[in-house]
PDB file of N, CA, C and O in Angstrom:
ATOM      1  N   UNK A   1      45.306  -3.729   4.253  1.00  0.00           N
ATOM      2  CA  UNK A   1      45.315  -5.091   3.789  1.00  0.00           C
ATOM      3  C   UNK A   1      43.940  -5.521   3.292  1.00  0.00           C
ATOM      4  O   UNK A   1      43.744  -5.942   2.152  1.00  0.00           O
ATOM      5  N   UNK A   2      42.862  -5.366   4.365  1.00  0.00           N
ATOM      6  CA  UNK A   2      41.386  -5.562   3.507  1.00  0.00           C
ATOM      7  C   UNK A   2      40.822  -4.885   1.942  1.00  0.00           C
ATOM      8  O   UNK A   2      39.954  -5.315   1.182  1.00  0.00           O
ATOM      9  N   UNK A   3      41.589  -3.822   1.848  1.00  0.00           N
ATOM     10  CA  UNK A   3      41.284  -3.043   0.544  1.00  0.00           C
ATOM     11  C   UNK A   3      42.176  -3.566  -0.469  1.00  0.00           C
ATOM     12  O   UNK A   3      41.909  -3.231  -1.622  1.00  0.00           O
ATOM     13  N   UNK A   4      43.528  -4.578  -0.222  1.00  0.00           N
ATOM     14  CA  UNK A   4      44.112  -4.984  -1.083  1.00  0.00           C
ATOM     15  C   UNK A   4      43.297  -5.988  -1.354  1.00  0.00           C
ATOM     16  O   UNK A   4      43.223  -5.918  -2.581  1.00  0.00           O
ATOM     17  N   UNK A   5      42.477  -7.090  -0.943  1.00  0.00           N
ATOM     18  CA  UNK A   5      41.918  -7.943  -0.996  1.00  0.00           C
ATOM     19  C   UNK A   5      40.713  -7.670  -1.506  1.00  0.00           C
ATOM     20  O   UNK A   5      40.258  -8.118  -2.559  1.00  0.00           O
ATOM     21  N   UNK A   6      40.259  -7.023  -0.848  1.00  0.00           N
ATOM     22  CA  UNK A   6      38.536  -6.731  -1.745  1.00  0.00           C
ATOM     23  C   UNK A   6      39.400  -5.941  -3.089  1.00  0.00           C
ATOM     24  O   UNK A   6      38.531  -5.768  -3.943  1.00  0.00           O
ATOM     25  N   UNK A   7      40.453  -5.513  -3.506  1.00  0.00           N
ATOM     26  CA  UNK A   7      40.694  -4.835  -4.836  1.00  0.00           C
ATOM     27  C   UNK A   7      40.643  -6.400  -5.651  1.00  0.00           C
ATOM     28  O   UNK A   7      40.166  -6.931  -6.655  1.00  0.00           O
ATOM     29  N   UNK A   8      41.127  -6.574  -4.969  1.00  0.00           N
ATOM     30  CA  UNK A   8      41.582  -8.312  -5.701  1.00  0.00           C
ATOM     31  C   UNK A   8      40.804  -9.139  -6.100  1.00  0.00           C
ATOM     32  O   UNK A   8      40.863  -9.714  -7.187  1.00  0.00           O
ATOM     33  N   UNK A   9      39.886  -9.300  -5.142  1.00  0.00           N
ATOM     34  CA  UNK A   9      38.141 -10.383  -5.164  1.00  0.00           C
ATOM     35  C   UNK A   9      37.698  -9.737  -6.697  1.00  0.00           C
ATOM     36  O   UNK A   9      37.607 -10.299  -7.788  1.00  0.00           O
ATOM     37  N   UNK A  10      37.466  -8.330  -6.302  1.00  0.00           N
ATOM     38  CA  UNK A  10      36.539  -7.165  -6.932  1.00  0.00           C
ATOM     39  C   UNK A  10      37.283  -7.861  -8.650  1.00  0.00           C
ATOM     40  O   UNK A  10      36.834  -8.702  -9.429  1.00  0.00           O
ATOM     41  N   UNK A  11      38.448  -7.098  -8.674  1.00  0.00           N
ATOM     42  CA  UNK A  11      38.979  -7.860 -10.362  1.00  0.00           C
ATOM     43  C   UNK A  11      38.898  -9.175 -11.248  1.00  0.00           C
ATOM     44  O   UNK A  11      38.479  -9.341 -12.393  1.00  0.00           O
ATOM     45  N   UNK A  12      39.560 -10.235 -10.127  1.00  0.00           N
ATOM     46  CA  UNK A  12      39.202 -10.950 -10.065  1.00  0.00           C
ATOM     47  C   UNK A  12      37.483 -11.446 -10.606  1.00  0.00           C
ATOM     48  O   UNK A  12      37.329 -12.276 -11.502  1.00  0.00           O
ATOM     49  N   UNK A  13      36.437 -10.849  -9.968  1.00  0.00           N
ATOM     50  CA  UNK A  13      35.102 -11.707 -10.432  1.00  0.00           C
ATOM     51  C   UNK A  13      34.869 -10.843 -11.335  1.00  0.00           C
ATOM     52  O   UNK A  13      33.886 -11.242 -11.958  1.00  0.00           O
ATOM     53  N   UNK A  14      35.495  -9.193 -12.038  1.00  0.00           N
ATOM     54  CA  UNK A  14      35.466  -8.839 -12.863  1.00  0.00           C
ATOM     55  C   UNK A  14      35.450  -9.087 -14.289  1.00  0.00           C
ATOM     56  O   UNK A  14      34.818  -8.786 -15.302  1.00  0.00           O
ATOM     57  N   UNK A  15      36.701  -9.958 -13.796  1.00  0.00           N
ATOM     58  CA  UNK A  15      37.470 -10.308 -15.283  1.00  0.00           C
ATOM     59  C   UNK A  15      36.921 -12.081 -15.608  1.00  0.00           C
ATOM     60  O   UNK A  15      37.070 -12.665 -16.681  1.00  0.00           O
ATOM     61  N   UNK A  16      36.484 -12.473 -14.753  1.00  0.00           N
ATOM     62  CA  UNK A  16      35.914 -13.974 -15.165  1.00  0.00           C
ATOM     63  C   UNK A  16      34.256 -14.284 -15.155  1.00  0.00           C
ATOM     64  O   UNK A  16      33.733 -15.386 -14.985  1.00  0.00           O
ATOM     65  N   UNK A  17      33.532 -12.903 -15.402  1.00  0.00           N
ATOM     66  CA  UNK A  17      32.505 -12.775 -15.633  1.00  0.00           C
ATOM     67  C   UNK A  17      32.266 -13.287 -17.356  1.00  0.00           C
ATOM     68  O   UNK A  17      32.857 -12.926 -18.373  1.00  0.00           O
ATOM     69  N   UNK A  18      31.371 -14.069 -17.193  1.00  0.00           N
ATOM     70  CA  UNK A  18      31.595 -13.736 -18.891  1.00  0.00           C
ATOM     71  C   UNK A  18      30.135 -12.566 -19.122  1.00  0.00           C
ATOM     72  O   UNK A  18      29.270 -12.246 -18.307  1.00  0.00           O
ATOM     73  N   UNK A  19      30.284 -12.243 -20.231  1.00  0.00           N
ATOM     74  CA  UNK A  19      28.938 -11.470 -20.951  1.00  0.00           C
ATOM     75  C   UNK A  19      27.737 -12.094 -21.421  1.00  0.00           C
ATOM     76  O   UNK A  19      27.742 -12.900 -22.351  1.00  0.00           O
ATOM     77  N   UNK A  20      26.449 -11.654 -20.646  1.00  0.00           N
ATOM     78  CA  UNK A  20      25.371 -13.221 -21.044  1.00  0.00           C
ATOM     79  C   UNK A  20      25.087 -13.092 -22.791  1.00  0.00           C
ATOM     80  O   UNK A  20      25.466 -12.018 -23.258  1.00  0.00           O
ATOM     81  N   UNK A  21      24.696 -13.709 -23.415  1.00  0.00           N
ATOM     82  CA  UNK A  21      24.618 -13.899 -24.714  1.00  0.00           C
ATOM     83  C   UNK A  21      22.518 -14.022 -24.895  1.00  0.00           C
ATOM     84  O   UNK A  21      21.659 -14.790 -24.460  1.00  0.00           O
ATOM     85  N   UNK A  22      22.525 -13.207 -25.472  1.00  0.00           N
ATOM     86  CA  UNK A  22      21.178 -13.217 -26.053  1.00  0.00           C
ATOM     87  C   UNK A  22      20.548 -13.301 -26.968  1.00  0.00           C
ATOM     88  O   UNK A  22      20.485 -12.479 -27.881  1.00  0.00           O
ATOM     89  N   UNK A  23      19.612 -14.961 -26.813  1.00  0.00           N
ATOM     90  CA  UNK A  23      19.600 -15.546 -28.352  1.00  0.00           C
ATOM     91  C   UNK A  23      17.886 -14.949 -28.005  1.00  0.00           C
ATOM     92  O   UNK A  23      17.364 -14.696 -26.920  1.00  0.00           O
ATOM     93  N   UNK A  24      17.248 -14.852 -29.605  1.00  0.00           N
ATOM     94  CA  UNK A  24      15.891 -14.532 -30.015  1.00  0.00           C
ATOM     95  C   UNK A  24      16.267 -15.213 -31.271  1.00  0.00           C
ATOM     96  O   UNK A  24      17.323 -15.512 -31.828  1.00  0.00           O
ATOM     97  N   UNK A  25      14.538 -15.394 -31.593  1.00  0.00           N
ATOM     98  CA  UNK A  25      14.505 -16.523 -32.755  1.00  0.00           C
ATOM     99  C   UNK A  25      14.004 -15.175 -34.132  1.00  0.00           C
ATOM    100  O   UNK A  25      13.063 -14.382 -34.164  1.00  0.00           O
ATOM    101  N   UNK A  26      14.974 -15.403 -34.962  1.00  0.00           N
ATOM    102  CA  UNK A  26      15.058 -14.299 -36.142  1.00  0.00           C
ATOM    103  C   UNK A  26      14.588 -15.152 -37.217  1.00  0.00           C
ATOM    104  O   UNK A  26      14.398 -16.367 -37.159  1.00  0.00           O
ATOM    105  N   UNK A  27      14.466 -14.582 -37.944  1.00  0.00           N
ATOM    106  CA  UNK A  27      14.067 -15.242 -39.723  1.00  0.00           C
ATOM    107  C   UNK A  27      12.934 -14.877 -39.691  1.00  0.00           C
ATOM    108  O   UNK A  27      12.391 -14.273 -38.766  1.00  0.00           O
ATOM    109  N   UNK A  28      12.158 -15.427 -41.366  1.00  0.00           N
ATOM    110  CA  UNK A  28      11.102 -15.376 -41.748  1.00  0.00           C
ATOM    111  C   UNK A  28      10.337 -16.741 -41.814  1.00  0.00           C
ATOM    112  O   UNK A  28       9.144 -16.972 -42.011  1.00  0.00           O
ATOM    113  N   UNK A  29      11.506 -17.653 -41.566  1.00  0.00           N
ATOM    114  CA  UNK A  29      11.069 -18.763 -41.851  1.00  0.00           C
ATOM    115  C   UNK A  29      10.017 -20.037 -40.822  1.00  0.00           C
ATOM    116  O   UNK A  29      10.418 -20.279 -39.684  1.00  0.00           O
ATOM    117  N   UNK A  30       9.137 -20.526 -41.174  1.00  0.00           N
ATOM    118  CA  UNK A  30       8.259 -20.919 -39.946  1.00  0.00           C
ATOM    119  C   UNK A  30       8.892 -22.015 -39.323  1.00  0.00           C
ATOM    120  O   UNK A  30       8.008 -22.693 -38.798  1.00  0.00           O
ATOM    121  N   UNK A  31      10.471 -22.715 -39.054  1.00  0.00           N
ATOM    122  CA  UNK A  31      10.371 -23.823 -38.529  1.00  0.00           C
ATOM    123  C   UNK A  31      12.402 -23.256 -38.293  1.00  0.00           C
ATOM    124  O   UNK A  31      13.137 -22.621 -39.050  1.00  0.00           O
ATOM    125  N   UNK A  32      12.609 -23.760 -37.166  1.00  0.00           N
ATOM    126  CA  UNK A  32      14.118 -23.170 -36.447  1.00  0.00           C
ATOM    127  C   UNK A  32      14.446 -24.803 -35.986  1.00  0.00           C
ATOM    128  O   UNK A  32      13.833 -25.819 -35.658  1.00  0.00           O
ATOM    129  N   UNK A  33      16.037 -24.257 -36.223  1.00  0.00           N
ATOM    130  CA  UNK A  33      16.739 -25.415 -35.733  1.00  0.00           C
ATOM    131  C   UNK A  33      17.442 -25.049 -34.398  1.00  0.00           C
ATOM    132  O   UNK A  33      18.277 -24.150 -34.494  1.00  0.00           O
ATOM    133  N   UNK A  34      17.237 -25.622 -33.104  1.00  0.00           N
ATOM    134  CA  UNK A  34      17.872 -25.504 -32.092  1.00  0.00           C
ATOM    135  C   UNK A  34      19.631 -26.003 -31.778  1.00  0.00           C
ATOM    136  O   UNK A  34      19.405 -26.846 -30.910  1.00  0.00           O
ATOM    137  N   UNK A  35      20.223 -26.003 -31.840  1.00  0.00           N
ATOM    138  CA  UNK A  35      21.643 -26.564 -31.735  1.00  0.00           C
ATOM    139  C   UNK A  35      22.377 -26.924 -30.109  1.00  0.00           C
ATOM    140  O   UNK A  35      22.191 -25.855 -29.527  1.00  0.00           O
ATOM    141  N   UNK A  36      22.741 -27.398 -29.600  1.00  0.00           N
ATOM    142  CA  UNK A  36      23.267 -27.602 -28.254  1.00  0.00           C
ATOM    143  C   UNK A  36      24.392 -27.688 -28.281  1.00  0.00           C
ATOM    144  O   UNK A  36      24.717 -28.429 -29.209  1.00  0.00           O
ATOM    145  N   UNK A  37      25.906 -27.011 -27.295  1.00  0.00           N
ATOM    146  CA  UNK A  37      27.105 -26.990 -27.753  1.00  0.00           C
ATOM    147  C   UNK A  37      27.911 -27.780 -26.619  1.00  0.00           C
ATOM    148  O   UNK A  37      27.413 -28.699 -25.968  1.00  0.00           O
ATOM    149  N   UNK A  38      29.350 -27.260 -26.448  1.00  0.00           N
ATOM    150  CA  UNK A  38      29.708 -27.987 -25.222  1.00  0.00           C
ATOM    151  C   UNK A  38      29.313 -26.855 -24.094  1.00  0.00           C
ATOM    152  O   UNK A  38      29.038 -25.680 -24.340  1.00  0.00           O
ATOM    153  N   UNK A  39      29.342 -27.380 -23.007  1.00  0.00           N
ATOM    154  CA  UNK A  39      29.029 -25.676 -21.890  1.00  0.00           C
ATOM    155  C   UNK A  39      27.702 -25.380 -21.670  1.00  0.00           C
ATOM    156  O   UNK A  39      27.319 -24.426 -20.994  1.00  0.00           O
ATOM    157  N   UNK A  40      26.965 -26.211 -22.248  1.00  0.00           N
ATOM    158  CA  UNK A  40      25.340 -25.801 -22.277  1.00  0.00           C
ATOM    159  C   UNK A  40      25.242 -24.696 -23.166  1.00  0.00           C
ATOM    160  O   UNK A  40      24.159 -24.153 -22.946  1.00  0.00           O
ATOM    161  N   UNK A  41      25.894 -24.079 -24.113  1.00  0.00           N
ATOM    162  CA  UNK A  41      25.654 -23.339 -24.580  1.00  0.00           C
ATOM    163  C   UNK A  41      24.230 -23.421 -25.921  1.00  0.00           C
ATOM    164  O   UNK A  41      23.796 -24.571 -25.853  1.00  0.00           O
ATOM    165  N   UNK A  42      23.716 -22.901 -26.638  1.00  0.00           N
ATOM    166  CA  UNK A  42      23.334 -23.283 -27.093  1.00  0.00           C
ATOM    167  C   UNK A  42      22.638 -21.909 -28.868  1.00  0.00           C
ATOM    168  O   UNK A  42      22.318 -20.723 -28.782  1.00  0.00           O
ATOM    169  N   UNK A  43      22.672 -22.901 -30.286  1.00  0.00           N
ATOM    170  CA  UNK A  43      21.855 -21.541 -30.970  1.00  0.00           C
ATOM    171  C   UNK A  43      20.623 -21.752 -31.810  1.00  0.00           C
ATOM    172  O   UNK A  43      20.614 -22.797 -32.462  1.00  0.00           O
ATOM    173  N   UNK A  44      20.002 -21.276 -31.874  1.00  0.00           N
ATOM    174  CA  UNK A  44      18.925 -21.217 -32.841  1.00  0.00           C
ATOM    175  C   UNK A  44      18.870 -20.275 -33.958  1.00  0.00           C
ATOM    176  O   UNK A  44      18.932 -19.045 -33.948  1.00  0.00           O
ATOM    177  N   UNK A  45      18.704 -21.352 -35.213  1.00  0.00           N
ATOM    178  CA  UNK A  45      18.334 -20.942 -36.614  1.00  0.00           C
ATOM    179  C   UNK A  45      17.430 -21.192 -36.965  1.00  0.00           C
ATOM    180  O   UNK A  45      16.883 -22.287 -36.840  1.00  0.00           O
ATOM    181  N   UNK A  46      16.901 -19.970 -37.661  1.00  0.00           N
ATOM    182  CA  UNK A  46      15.499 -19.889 -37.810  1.00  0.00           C
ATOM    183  C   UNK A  46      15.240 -19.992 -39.603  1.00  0.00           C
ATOM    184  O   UNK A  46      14.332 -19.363 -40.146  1.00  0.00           O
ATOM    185  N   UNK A  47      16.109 -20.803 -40.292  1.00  0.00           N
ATOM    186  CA  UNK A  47      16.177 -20.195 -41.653  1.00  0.00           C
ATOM    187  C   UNK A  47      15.668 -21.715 -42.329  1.00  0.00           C
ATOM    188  O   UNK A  47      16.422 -22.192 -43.176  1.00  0.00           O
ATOM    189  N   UNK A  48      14.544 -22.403 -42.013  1.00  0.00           N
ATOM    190  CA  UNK A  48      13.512 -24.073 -42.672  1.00  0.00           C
ATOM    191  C   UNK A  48      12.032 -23.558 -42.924  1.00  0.00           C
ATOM    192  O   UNK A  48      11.120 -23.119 -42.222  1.00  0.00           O
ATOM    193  N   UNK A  49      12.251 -23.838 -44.335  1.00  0.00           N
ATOM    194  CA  UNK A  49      10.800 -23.515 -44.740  1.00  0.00           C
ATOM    195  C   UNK A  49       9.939 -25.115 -44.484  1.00  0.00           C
ATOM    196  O   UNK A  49       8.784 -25.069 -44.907  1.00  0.00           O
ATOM    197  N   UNK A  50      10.214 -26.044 -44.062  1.00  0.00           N
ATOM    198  CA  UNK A  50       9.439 -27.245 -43.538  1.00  0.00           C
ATOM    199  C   UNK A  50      10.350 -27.795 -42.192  1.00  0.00           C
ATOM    200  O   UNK A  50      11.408 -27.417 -41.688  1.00  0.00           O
ATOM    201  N   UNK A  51       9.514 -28.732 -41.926  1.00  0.00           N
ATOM    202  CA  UNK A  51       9.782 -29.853 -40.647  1.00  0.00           C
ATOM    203  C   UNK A  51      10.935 -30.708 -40.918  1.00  0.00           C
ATOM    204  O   UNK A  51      11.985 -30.864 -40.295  1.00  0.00           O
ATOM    205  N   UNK A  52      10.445 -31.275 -42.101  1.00  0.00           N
ATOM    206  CA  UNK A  52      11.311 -31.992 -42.461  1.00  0.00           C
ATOM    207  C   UNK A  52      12.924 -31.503 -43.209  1.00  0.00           C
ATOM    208  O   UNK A  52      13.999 -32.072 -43.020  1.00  0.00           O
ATOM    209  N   UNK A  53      12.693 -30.424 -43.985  1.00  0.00           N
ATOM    210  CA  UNK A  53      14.346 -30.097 -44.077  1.00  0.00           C
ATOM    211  C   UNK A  53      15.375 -29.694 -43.091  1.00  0.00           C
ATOM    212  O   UNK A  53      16.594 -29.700 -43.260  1.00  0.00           O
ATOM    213  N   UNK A  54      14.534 -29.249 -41.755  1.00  0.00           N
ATOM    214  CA  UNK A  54      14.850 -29.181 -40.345  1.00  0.00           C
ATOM    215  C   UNK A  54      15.350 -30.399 -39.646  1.00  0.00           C
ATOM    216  O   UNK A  54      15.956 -30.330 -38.576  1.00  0.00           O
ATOM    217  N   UNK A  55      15.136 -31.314 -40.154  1.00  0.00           N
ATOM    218  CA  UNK A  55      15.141 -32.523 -39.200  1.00  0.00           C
ATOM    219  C   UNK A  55      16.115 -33.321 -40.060  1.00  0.00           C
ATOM    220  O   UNK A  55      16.746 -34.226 -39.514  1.00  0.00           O
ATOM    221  N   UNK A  56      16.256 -33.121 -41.080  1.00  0.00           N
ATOM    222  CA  UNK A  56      17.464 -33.814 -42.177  1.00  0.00           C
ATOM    223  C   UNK A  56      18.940 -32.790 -41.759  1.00  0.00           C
ATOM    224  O   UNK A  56      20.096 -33.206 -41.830  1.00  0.00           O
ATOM    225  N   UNK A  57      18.659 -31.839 -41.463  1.00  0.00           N
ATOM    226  CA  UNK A  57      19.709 -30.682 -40.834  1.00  0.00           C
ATOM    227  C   UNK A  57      20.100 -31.457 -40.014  1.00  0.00           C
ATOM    228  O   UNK A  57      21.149 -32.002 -40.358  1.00  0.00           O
ATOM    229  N   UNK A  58      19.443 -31.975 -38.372  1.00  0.00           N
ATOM    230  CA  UNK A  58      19.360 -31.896 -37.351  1.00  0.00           C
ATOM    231  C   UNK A  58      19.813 -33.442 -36.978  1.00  0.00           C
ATOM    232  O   UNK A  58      20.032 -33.873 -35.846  1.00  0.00           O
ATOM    233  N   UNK A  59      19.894 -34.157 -38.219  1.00  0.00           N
ATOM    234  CA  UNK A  59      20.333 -35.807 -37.808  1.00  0.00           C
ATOM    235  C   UNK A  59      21.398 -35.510 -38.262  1.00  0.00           C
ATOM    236  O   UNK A  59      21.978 -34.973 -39.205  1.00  0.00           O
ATOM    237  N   UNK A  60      21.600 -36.435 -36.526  1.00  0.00           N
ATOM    238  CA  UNK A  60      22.839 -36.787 -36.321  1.00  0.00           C
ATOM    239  C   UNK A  60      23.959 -35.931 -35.410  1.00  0.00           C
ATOM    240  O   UNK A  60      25.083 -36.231 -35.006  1.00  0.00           O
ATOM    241  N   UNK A  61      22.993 -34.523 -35.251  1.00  0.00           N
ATOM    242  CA  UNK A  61      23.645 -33.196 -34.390  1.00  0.00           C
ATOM    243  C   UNK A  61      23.198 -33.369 -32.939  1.00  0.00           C
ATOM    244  O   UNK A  61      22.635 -34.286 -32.341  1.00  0.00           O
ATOM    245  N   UNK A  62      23.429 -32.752 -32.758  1.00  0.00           N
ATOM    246  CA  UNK A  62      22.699 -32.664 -30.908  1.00  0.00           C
ATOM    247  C   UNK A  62      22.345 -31.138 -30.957  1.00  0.00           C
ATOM    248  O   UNK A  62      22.906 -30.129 -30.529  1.00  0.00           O
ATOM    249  N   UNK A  63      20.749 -31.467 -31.916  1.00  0.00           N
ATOM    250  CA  UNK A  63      20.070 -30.328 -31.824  1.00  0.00           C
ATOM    251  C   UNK A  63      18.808 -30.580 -31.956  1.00  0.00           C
ATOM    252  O   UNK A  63      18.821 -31.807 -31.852  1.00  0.00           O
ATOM    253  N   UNK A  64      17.405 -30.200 -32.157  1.00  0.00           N
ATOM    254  CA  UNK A  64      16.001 -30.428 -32.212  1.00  0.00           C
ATOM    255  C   UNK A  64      15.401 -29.551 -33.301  1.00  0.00           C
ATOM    256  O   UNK A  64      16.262 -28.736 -33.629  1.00  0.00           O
ATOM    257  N   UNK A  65      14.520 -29.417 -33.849  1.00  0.00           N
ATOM    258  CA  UNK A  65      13.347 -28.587 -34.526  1.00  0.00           C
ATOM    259  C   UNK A  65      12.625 -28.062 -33.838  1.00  0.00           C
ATOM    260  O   UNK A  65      12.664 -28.731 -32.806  1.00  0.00           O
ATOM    261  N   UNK A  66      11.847 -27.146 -33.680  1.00  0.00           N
ATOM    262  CA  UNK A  66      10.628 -26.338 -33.263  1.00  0.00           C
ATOM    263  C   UNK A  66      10.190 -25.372 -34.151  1.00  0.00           C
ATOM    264  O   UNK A  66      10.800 -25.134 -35.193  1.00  0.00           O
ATOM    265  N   UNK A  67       9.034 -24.717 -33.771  1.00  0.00           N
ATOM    266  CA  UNK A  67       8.022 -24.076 -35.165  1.00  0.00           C
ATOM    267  C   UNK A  67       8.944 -22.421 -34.489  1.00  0.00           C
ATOM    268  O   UNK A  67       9.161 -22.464 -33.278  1.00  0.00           O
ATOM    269  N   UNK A  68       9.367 -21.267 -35.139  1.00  0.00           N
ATOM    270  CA  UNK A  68       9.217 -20.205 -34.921  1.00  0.00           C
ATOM    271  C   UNK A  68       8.101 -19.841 -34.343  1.00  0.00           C
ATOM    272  O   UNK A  68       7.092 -20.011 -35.028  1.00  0.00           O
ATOM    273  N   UNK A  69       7.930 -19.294 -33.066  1.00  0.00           N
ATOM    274  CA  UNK A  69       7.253 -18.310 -32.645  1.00  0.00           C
ATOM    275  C   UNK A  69       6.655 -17.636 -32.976  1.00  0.00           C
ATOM    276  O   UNK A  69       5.425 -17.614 -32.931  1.00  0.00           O
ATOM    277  N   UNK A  70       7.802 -16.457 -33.654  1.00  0.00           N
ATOM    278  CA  UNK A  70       7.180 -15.053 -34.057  1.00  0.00           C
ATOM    279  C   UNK A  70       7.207 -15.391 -35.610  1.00  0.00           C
ATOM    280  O   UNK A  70       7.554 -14.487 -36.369  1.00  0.00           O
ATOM    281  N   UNK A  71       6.816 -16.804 -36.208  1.00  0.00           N
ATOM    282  CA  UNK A  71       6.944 -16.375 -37.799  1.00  0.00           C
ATOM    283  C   UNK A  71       5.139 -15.911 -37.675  1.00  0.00           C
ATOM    284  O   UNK A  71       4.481 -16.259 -36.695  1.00  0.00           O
ATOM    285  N   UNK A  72       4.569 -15.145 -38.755  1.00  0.00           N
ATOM    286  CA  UNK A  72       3.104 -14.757 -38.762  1.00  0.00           C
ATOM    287  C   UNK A  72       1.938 -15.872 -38.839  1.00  0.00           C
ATOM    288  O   UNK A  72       0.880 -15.896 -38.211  1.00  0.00           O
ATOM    289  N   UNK A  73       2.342 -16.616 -39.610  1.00  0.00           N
ATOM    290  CA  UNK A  73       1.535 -18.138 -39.322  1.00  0.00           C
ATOM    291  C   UNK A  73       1.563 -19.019 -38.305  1.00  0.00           C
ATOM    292  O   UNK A  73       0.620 -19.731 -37.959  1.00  0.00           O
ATOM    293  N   UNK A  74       2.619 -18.978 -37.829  1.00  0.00           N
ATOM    294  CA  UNK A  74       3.010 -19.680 -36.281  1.00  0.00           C
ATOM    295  C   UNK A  74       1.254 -19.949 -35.796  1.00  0.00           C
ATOM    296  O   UNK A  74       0.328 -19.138 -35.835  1.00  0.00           O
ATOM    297  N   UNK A  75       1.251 -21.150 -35.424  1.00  0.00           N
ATOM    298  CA  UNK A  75      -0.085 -21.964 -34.470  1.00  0.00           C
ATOM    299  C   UNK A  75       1.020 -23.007 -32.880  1.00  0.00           C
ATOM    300  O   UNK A  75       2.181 -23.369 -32.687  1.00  0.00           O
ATOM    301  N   UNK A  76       0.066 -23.045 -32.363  1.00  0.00           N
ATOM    302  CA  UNK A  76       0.791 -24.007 -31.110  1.00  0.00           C
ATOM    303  C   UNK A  76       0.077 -25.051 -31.848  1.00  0.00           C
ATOM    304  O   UNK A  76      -0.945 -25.317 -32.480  1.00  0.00           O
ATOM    305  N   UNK A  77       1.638 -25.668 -31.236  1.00  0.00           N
ATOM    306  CA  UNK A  77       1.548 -27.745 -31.174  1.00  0.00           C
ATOM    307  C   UNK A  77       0.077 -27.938 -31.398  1.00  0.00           C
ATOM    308  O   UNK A  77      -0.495 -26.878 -31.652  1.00  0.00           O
ATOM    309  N   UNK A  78      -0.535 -28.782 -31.380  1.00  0.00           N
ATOM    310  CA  UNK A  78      -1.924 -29.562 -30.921  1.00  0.00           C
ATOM    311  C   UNK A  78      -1.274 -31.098 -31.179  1.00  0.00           C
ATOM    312  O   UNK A  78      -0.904 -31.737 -32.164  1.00  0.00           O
ATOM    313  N   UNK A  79      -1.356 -31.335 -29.622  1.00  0.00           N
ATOM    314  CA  UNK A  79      -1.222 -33.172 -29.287  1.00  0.00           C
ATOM    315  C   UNK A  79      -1.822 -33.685 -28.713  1.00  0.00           C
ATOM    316  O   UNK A  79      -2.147 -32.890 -27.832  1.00  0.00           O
ATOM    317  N   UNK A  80      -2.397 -34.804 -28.495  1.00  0.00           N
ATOM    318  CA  UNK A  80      -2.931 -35.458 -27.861  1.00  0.00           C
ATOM    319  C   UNK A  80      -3.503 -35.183 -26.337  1.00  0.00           C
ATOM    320  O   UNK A  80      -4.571 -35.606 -25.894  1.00  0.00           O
ATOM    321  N   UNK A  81      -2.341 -34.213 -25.504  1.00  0.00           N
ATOM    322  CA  UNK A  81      -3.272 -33.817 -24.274  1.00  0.00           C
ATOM    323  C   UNK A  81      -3.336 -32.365 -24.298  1.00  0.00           C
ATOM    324  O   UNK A  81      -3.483 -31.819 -23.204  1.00  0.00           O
ATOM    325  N   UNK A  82      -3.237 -31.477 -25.558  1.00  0.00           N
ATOM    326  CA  UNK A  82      -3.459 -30.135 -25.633  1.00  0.00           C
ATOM    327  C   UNK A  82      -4.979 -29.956 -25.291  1.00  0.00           C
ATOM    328  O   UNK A  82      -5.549 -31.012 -25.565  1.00  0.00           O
ATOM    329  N   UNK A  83      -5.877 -28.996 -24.783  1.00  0.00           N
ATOM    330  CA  UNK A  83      -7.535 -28.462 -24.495  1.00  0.00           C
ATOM    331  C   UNK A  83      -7.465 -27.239 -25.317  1.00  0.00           C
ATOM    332  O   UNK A  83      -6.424 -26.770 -25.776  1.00  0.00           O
ATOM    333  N   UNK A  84      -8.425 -26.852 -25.440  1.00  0.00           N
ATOM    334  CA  UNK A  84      -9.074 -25.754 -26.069  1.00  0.00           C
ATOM    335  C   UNK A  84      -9.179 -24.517 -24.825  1.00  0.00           C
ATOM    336  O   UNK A  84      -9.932 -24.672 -23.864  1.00  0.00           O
ATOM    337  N   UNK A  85      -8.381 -23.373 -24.978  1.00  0.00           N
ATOM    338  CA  UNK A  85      -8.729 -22.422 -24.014  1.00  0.00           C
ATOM    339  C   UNK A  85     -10.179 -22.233 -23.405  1.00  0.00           C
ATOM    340  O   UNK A  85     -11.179 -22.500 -24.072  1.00  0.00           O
ATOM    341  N   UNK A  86     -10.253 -21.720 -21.999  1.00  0.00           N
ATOM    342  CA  UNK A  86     -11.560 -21.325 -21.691  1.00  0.00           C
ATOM    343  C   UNK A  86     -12.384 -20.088 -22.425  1.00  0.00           C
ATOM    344  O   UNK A  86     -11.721 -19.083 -22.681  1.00  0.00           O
ATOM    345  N   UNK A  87     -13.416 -20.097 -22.686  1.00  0.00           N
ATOM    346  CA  UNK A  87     -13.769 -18.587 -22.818  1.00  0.00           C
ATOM    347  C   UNK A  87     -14.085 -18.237 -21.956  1.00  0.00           C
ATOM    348  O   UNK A  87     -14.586 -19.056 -21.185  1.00  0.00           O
ATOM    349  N   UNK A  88     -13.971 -16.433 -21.429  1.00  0.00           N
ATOM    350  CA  UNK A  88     -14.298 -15.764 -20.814  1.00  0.00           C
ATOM    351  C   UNK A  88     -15.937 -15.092 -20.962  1.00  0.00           C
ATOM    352  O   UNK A  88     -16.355 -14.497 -21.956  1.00  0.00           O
ATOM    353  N   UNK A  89     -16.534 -15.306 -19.979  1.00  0.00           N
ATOM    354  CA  UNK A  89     -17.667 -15.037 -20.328  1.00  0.00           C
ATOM    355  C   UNK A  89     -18.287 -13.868 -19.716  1.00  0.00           C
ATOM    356  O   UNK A  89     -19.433 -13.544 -20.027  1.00  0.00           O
TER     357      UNK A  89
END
């Protein structure tokens, strides 16, 4: 009887596993559109050559802009409470 049951559990969390999904930010382009779905799911497109054609995309969606990462020009933010790294001396 325990081996019918652990067969059962065992399938059971088998079959209602889902498969994790693995997003990375692709393109060439320096500025991605984030998207948010139902489920928390969520995707990123990486295909805005500005901020702003990103953000004309993005009204009205339940999604955001951010700069690509890995495009080759990519710089971090600089805002108001960003510092300047230490140097190592």
């Amino acid at each position: 009887m325990r081996i019918l049951a652990l067969a059962v559990l065992t399938t059971v969390t088998v079959l209602t596993t889902a498969p994790a999904v693995a997003q990375t930010y692709g393109g060439n382009s320096p500025f991605c559109l984030q998207s948010y779905g139902m489920g928390g799911g969520y995707g990123i497109d990486c295909s805005y050559s500005s901020m702003e054609q990103c953000q004309a995309t993005a009204s009205g969606l339940s999604a955001t802009c951010l700069t690509n990462p890995y495009h080759p020009n990519a710089q971090a933010p600089r805002g108001p409470g960003s510092r300047q790294p230490r140097r190592a001396y």
